[in-house]
C-alpha positions in Angstrom: 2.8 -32.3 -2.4 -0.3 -30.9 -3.7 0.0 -27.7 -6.6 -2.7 -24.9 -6.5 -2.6 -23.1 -9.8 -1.2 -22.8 -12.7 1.2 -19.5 -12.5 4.7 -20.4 -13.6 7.8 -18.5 -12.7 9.0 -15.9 -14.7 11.9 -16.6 -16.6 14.8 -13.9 -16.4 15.3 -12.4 -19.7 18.2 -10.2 -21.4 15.4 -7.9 -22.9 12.6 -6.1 -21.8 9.4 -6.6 -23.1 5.8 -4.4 -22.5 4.2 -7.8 -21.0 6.8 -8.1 -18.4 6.6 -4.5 -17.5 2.8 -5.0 -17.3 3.0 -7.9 -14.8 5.4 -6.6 -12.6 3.4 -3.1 -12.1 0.2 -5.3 -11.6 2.2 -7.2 -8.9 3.3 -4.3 -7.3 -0.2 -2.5 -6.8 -1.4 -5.9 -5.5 1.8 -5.7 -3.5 1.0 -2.1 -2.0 -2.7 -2.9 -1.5 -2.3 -5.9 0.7 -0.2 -3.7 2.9 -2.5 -1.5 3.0 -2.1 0.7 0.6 -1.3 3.5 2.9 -4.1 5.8 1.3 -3.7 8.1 4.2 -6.5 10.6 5.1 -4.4 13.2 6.7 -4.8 16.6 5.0 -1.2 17.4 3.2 1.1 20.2 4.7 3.1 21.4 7.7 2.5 21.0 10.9 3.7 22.3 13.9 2.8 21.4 17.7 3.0 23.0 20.9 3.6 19.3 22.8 4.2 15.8 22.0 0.8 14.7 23.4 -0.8 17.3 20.8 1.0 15.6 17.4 0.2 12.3 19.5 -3.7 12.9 19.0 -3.5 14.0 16.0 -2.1 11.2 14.8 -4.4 9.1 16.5 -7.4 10.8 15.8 -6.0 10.0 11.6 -5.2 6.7 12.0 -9.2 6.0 13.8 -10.3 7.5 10.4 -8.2 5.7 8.6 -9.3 2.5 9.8 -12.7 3.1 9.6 -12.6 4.1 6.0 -10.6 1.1 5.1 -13.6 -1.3 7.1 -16.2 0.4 5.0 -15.7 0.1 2.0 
């Protein structure tokens, strides 16, 4: 078996400690950024639609957006 790395596991501790707390929040925005992040780019608030097909493209037409900002950047 071949190791890559050096990272050990984390022991479990009884107390908390600032350095632990700092891992685990850097592990979580790495977490949420390779699932994508979901930095959406619809405009906040309510809205309301006359048909299904209308939310439908609207939803599309956010998501196209959405992709393209994440591919170009």
């Amino acid at each position: 078996m071949k190791t890559a790395g050096k990272r050990t596991e984390p022991t479990i501790d009884f107390h908390a400690s600032a350095d632990k707390l700092r891992i685990g929040a850097l592990f979580n925005d790495e977490t949420q950024r390779a699932a994508g992040g979901r930095i959406t780019l619809i405009p906040k608030g309510v809205y309301h639609y006359k048909t299904q097909q209308e939310a439908n493209d609207h939803w599309e037409t956010y998501s196209v957006k959405e992709v393209v900002h994440r591919n170009t950047r």
